[in-house]
One Martini backbone bead per residue (centre of mass of N, CA, C, O) as a GRO file, in nm:
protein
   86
    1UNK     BB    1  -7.814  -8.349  -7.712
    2UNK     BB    2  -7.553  -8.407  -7.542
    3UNK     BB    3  -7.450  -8.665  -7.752
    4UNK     BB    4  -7.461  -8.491  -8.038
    5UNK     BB    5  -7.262  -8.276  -7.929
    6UNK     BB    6  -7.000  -8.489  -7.842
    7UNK     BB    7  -6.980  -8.620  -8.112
    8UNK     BB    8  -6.901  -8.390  -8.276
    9UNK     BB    9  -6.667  -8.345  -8.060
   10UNK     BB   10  -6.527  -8.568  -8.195
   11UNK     BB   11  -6.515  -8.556  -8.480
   12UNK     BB   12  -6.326  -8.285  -8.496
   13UNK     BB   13  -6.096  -8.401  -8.316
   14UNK     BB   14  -6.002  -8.638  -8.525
   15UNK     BB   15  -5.992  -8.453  -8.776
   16UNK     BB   16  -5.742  -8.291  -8.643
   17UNK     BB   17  -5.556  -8.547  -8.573
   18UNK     BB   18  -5.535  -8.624  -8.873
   19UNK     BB   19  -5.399  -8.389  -8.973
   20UNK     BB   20  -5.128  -8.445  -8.776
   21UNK     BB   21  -5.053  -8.734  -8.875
   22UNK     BB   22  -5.019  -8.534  -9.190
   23UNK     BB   23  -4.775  -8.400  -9.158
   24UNK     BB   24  -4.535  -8.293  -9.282
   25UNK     BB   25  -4.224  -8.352  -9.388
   26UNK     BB   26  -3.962  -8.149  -9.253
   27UNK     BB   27  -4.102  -7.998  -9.021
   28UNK     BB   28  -4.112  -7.855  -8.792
   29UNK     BB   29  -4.200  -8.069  -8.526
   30UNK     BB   30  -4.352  -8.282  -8.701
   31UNK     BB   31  -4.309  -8.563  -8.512
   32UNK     BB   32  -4.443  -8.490  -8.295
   33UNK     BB   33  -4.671  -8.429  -8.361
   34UNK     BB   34  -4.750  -8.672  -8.481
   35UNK     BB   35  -4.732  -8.857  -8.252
   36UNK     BB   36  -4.967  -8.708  -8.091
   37UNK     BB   37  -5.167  -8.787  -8.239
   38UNK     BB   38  -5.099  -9.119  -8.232
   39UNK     BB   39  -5.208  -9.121  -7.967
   40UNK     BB   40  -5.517  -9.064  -7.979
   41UNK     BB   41  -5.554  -9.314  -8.182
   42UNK     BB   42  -5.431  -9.539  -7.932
   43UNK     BB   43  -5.671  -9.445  -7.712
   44UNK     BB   44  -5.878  -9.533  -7.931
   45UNK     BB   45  -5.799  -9.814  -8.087
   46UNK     BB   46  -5.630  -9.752  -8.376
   47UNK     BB   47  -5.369  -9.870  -8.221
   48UNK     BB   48  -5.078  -9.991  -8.185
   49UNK     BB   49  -4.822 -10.033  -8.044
   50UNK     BB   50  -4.590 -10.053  -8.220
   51UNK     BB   51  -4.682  -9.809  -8.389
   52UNK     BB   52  -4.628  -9.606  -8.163
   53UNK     BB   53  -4.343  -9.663  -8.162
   54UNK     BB   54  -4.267  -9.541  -8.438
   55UNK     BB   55  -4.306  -9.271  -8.362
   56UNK     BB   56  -4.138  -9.248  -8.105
   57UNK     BB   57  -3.886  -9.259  -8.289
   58UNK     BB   58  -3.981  -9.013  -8.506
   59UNK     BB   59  -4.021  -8.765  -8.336
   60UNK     BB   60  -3.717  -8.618  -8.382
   61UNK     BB   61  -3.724  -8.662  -8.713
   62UNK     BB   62  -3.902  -8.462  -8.944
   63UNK     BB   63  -3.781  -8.645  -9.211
   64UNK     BB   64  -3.965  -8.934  -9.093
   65UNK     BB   65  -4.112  -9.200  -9.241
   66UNK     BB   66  -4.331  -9.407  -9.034
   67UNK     BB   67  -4.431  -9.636  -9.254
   68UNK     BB   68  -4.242  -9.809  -9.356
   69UNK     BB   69  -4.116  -9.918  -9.113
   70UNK     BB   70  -4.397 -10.078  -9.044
   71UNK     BB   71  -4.379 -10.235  -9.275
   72UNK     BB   72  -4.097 -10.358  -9.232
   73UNK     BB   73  -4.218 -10.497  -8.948
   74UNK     BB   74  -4.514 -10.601  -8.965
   75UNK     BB   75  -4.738 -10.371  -8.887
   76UNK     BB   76  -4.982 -10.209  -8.924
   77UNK     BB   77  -5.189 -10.266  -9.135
   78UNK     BB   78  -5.437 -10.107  -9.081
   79UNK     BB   79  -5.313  -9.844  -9.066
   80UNK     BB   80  -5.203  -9.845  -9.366
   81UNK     BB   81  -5.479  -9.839  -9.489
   82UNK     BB   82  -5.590  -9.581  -9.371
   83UNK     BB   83  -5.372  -9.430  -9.479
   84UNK     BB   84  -5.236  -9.553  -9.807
   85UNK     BB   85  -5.049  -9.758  -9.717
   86UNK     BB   86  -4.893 -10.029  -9.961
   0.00000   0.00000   0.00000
């Protein structure tokens, strides 16, 4: 029962971090917000360090769209369309 349980609360913790990586931007501290988010799926192997290095960047940012970016880098393909963005 106690693997079911893990199970339960990775998958709740998940679902709260996509909710902050996908935080509007503009919003006071959206930026680092973001990043930390970008942290949690970065240690989970879903995002490459180039991807991570690009939030890491946007994180003072509030108002800046880390995805254009990784775009532009040529990098993050699975992440842009995990995101939707194409």
């Amino acid at each position: 029962m106690t693997d079911e349980a893990d199970k339960q609360q990775d998958d709740e913790e998940a679902a709260e971090q996509w909710e902050l990586v996908n935080t509007p931007l503009g919003e006071k501290w959206s930026g680092r917000t973001r990043y930390a988010a970008a942290m949690f799926f970065y240690k989970r192997d879903e995002m490459t360090s180039e991807t991570l290095e690009v939030y890491r960047i946007c994180a003072r940012l509030d108002s800046e769209d880390p995805l254009p970016i990784i775009r532009d880098r040529g990098i993050g393909k699975d992440w842009l369309k995990r995101m939707g963005f194409q």
